[in-house]
C-alpha positions as CSV (number, residue, x, y, z in Angstrom):
1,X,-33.4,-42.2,-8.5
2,X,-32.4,-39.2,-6.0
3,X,-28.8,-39.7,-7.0
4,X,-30.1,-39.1,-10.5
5,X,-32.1,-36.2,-9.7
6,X,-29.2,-34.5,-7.8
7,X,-26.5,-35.3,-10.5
8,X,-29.0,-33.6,-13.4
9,X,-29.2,-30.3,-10.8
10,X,-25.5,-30.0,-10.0
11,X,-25.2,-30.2,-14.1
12,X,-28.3,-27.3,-14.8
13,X,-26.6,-25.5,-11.7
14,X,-22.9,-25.3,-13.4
15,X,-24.3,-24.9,-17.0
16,X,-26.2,-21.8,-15.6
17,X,-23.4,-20.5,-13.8
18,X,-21.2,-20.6,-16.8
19,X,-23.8,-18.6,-18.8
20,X,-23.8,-16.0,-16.2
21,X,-19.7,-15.7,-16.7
22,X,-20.3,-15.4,-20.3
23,X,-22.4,-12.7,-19.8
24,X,-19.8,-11.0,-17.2
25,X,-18.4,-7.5,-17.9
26,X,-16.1,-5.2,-16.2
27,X,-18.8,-2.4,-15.4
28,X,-19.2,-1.9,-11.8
29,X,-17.2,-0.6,-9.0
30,X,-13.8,-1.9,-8.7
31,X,-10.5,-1.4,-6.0
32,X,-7.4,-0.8,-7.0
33,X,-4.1,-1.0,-5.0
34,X,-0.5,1.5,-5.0
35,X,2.2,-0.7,-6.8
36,X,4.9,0.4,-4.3
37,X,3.2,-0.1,-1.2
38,X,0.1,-2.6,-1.7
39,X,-2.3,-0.7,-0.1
40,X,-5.6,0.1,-1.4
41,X,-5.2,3.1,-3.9
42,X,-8.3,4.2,-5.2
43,X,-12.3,3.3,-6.1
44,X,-12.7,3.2,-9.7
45,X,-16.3,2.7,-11.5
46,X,-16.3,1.4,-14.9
47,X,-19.0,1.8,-17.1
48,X,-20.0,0.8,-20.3
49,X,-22.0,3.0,-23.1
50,X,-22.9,1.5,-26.5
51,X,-20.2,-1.5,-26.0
52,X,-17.8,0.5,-24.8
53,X,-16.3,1.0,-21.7
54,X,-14.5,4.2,-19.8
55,X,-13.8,4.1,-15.9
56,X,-13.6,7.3,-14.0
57,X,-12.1,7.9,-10.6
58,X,-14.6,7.7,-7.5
59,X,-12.5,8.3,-4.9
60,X,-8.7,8.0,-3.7
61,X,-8.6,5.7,-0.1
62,X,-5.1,6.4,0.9
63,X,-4.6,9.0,4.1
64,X,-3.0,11.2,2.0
65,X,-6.1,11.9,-0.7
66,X,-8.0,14.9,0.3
67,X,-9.7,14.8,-3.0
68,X,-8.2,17.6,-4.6
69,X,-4.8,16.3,-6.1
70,X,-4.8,17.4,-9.7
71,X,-3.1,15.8,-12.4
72,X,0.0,18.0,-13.0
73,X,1.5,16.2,-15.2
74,X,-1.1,15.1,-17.6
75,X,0.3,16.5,-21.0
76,X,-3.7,16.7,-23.0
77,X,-7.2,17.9,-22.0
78,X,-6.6,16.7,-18.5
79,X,-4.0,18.8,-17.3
80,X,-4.6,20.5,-13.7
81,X,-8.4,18.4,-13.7
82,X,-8.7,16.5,-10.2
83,X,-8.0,13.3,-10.1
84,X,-11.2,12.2,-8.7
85,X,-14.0,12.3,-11.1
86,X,-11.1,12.0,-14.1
87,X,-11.3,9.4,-17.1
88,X,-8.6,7.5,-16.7
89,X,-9.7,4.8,-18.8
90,X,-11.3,5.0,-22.5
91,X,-12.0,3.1,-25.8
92,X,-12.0,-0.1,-24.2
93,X,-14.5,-3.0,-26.2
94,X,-14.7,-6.8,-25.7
95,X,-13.2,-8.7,-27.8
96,X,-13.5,-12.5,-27.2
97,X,-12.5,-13.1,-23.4
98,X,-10.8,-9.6,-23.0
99,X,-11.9,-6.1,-22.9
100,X,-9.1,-4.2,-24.9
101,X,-8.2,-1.6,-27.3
102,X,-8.4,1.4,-25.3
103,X,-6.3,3.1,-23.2
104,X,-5.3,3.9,-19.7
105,X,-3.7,7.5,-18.2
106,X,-1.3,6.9,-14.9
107,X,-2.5,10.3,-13.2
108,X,1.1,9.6,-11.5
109,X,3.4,10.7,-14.1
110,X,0.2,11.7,-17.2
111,X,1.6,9.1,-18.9
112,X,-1.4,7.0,-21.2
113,X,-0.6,3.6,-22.5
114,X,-2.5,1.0,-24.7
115,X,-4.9,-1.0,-22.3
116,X,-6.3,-4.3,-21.5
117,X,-8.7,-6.0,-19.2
118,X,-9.4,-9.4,-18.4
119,X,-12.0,-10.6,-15.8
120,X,-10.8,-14.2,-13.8
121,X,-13.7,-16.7,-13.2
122,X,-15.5,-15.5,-10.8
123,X,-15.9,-12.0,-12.1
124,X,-14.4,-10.1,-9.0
125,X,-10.5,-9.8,-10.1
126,X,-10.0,-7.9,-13.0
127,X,-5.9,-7.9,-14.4
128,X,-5.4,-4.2,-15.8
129,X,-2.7,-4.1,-18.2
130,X,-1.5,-1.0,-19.1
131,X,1.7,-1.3,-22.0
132,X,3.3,0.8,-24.9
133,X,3.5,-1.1,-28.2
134,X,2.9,-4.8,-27.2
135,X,1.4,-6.3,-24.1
136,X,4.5,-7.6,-23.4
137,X,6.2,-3.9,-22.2
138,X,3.8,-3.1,-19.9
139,X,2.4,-3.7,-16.3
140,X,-0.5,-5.4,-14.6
141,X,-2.9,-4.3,-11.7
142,X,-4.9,-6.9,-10.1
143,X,-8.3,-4.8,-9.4
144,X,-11.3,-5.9,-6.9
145,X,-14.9,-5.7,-7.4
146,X,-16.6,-3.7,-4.6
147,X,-20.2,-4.2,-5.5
């Protein structure tokens, strides 16, 4: 009977769990890391607002960011803003297992690019995929939730 008892919990426990995925979304604080050197780049806190989400720039974590690098290169209303505090992501909405149809800005070279999300199982990884055209020309960030 406890073996019964038991097997009926670890089923309630895993159906519950898997309704707490469903429910998962990117909004929250999130780490990303510099693609040439791996290090931790920046804190990034996505939000959502009427099913769609935008993520803003909390704060750059690498020796160099003194908080007032601008984005030089940014070619629309952006241009010579600070990085930190800037929209770097917009338009994003969920659509099945992904967050996508938005876009991202690379305050590196003010580049923006089509954008998807995807969170893994547990809700802490998030693949950014920033890409022109198709997702297949493009590149991935793996980010990490902080909170």
């Amino acid at each position: 009977m406890k073996k019964i008892w038991v097997t009926l919990l670890c089923l309630v426990s895993l159906g519950l769990s898997h309704l707490a995925f469903a429910d998962a979304t990117p909004a929250g604080l999130w780490k990303s890391v510099d693609d040439k050197s791996g290090k931790p780049r920046s804190l990034i806190r996505i939000t959502e607002n009427n099913g769609e989400y935008s993520a803003v720039v909390e704060k750059g974590l690498l020796a160099t960011d003194t908080g007032e690098a601008v984005c030089d290169k940014c070619t629309d209303e952006r241009k010579g803003q600070k990085i930190v505090g800037m929209t770097i992501v917009k338009g994003i909405k969920k659509k099945g297992d992904n967050f996508e149809g938005g876009e991202i800005l690379d305050p590196e070279n003010g580049k923006t690019y089509k954008c998807k999300m995807k969170l893994d199982a547990t809700g802490n990884k998030l693949e950014v995929r920033g890409f022109i055209g198709v997702s297949l020309f493009g590149r991935s960030q793996i980010w990490t939730r902080e909170e």
